[in-house]
C-alpha positions in Angstrom: 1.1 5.9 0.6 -0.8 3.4 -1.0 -4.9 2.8 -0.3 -4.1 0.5 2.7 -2.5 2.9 4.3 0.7 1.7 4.3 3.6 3.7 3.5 6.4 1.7 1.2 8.7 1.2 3.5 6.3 -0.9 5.5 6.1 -3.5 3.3 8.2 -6.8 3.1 11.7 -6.1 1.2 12.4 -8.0 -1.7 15.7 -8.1 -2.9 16.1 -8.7 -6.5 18.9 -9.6 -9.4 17.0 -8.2 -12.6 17.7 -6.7 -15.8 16.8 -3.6 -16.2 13.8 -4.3 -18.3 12.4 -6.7 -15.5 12.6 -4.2 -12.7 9.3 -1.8 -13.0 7.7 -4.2 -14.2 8.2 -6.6 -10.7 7.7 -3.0 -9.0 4.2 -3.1 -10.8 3.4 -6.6 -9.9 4.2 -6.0 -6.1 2.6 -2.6 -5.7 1.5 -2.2 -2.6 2.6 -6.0 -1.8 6.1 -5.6 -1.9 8.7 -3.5 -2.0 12.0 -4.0 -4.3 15.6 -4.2 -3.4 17.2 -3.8 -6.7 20.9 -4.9 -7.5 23.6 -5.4 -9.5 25.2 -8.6 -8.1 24.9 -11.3 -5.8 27.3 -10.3 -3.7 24.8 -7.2 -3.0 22.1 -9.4 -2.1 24.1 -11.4 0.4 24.8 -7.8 1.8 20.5 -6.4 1.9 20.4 -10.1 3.9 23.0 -9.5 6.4 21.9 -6.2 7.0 18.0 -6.1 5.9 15.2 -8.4 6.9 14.8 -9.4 3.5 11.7 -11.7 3.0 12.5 -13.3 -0.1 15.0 -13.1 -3.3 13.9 -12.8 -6.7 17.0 -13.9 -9.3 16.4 -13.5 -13.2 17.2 -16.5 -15.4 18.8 -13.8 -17.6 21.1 -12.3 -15.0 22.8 -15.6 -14.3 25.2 -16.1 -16.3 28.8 -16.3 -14.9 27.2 -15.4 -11.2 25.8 -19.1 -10.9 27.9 -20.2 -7.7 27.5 -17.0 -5.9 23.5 -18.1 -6.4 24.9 -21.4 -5.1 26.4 -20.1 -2.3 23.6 -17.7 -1.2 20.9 -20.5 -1.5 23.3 -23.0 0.6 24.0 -19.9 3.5 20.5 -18.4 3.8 18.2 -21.6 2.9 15.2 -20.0 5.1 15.2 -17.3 3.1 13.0 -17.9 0.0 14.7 -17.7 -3.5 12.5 -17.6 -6.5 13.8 -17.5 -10.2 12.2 -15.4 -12.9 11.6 -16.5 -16.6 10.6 -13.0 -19.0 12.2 -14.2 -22.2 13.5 -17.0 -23.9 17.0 -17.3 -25.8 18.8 -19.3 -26.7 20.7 -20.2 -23.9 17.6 -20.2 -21.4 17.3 -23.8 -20.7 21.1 -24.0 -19.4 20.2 -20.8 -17.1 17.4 -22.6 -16.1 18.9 -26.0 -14.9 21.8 -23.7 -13.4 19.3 -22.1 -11.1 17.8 -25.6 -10.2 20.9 -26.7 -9.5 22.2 -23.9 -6.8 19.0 -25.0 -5.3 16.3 -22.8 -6.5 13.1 -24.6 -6.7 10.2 -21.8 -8.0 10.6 -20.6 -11.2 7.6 -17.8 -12.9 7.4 -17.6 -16.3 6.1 -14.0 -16.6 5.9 -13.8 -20.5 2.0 -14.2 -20.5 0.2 -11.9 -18.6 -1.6 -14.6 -16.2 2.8 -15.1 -15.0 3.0 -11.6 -13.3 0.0 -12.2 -10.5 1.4 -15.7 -10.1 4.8 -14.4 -9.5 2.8 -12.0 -7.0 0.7 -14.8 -5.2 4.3 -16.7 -5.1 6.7 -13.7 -3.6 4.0 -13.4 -1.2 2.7 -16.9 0.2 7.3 -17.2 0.5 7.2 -14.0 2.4 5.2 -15.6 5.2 7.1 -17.5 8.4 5.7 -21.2 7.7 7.8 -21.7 10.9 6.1 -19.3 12.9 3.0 -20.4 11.9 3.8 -23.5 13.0 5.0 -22.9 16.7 2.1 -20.1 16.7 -0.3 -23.3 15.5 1.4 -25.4 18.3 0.9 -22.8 20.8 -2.7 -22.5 20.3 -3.5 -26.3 21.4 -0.7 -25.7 24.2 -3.0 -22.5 25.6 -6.6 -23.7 24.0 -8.8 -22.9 27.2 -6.9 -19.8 27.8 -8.8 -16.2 28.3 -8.4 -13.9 24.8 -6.3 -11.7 26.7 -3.9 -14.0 27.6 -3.6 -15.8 23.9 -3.1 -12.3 22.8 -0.2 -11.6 25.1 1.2 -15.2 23.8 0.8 -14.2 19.9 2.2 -10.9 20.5 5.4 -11.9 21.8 6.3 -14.0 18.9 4.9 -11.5 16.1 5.5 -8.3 17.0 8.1 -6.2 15.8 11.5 -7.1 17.1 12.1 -3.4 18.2 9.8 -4.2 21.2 12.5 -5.7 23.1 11.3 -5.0 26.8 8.2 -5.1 28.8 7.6 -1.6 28.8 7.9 -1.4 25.0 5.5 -4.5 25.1 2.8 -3.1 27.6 2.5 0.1 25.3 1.8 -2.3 22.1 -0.5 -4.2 23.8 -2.1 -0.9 25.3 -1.9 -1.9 29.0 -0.1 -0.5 31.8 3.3 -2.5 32.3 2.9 -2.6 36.3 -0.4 -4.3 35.6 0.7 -6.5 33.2 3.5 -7.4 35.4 1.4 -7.7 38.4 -1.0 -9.9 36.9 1.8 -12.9 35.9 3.3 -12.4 39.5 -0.4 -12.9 41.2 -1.0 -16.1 39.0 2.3 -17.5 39.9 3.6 -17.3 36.3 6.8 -16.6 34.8 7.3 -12.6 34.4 6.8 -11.2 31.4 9.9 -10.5 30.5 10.9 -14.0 30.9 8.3 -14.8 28.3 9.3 -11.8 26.3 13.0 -12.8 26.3 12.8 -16.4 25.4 10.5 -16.1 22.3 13.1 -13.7 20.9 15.3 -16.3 21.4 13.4 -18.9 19.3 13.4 -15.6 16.6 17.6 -15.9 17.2 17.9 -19.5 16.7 15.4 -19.4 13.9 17.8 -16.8 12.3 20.4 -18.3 13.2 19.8 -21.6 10.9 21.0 -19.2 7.9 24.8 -20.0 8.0 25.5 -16.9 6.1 24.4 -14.7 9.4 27.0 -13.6 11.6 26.1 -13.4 15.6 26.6 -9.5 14.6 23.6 -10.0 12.0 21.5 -11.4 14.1 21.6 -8.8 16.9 20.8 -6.7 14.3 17.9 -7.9 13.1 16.6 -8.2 16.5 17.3 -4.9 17.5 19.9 -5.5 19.8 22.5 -2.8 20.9 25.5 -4.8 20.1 26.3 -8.6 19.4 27.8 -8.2 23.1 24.3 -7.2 24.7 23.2 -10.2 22.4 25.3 -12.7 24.1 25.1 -11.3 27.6 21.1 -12.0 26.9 21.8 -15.8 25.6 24.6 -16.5 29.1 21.5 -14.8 31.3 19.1 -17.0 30.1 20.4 -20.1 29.0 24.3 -19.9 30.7 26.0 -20.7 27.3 27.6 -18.1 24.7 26.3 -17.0 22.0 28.5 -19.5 20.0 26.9 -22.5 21.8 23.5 -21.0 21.3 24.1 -21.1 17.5 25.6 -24.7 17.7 23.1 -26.3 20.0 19.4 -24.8 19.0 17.5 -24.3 15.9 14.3 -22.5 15.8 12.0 -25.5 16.8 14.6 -27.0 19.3 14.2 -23.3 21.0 10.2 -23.3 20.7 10.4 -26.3 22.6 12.3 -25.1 24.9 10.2 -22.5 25.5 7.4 -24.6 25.4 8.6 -27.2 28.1 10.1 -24.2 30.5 7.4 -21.9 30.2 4.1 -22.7 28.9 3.4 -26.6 29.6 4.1 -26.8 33.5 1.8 -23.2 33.7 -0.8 -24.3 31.3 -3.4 -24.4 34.6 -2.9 -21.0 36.1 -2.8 -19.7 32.4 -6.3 -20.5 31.8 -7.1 -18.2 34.9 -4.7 -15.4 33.9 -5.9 -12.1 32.4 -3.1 -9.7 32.0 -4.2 -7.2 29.6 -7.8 -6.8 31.2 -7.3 -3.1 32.9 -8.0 -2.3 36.6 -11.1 -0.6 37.3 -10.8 3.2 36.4 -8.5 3.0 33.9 -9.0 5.4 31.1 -8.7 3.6 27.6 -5.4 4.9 25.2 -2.0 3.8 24.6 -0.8 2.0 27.4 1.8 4.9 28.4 -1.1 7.6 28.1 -3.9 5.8 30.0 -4.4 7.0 33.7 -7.2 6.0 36.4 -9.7 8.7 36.8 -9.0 12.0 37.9 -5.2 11.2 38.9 -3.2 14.2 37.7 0.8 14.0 35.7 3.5 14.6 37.4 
């Protein structure tokens, strides 16, 4: 566990074609950043994307050579995934690896043969890893629900940053540390959409943000958002939206979905928003994890 607290595994994946030189010495440069996803081809980094939620790819100009369309080819099918190349020696044939990479479409290239190269190629892994996207919509949100109580700007942030395990309100109302017939109660009262409708249509916009990787399958993406099956995926899309999952794919990208979300649920509510409080507990309520919180003096069953 590093001194943050955080245990390796919590930390953003990184999945990396290296030599074998190269590879403790990225581990080094991430430690506690980053984590590495170390492999041999780039056929098994296509593979940690399908099935991980890789952050960002790290390719070594040495480790090109004959691989240079499957670099293509995962640049041209995963473009919102971040791809940085890395420079740790120079031979002869260098500058032709280097125009190859720029030419499957990888635009960041580290040289990490001075010292100064390896906390640049940590400030760069890192400032890819974040969602510019998401901080967009999040960015767009906040003047959408400007005059709104903390509370309720919190519930709104949650939604589209939390871990995509949390995929009902009960799972939600125990991250926010509320009780979900409160929270539940308090949308209703207001004359809001439910939580769950709120909940269900900003992992839709995560879906369709997903989904402008062509290299995911439907099957990835219920994956990656926790889903049960692709078929509990697509009953979700047809519930909410009354297309397939197909059409879903075809007809929204991640900020066409925002603003859908937007339009249905936030703008037309933006008034009884501002009066909404759904987190604030009732009077009584003993503070804890939403789940473990009762009013005072009532008794388990």
């Amino acid at each position: 566990m590093s001194h943050t607290g955080q245990t390796r595994t919590d930390l953003p994946p990184i999945a990396t074609l290296l030599t074998l030189d190269e590879r403790p010495r990225v581990d080094a440069a991430g430690e506690g950043c980053y984590r590495t996803l170390h492999r041999d081809s780039v056929d098994d980094l296509i593979r940690d994307l399908k099935t991980h939620q890789v952050r960002a790819v790290l390719v070594s100009v040495s480790c090109v050579g004959k691989q240079t369309m499957r670099v293509a080819s995962l640049v041209r099918e995963f473009p919102r995934i971040p791809a940085v190349a890395l420079l740790s020696e120079f031979e002869v044939r260098t500058p032709h690896a280097v125009l190859a990479l720029g030419q499957c479409g990888i635009r960041r290239l580290v040289d990490v043969r001075l010292p100064a190269g390896w906390r640049e190629l940590r400030g760069a892994l890192m400032a890819d890893t974040g969602d510019s996207g998401q901080r967009t919509m999040l960015g767009q949100l906040a003047v959408d629900l400007a005059a709104v109580p903390e509370d309720c700007w919190r519930f709104f942030e949650t939604i589209f940053t939390c871990s995509p395990r949390i995929g009902n309100v009960r799972q939600l109302a125990r991250h926010l540390d509320v009780m979900p017939s409160t929270m539940m109660s308090r949308f209703l009262r207001a004359g809001a959409p439910t939580p769950k409708t709120y909940l269900a249509m900003a992992r839709l916009v995560r879906a369709a943000r997903l989904f402008e990787n062509a290299g995911f399958s439907i099957a990835n993406i219920a994956n990656h958002l926790d889903y049960s099956s692709p078929q509990s995926f697509g009953r979700h899309v047809r519930t909410l939206l009354g297309i397939t999952a197909g059409e879903f794919r075809e007809r929204y990208d991640g900020f066409t979905m925002f603003d859908r979300f937007r339009t249905d649920l936030v703008l037309p509510y933006v008034d009884v928003l501002r009066e909404l409080r759904p987190l604030t507990p009732p009077a009584g309520w003993t503070p804890g994890a939403g789940r473990r919180g009762k009013r005072e003096g009532e008794t388990r069953a």
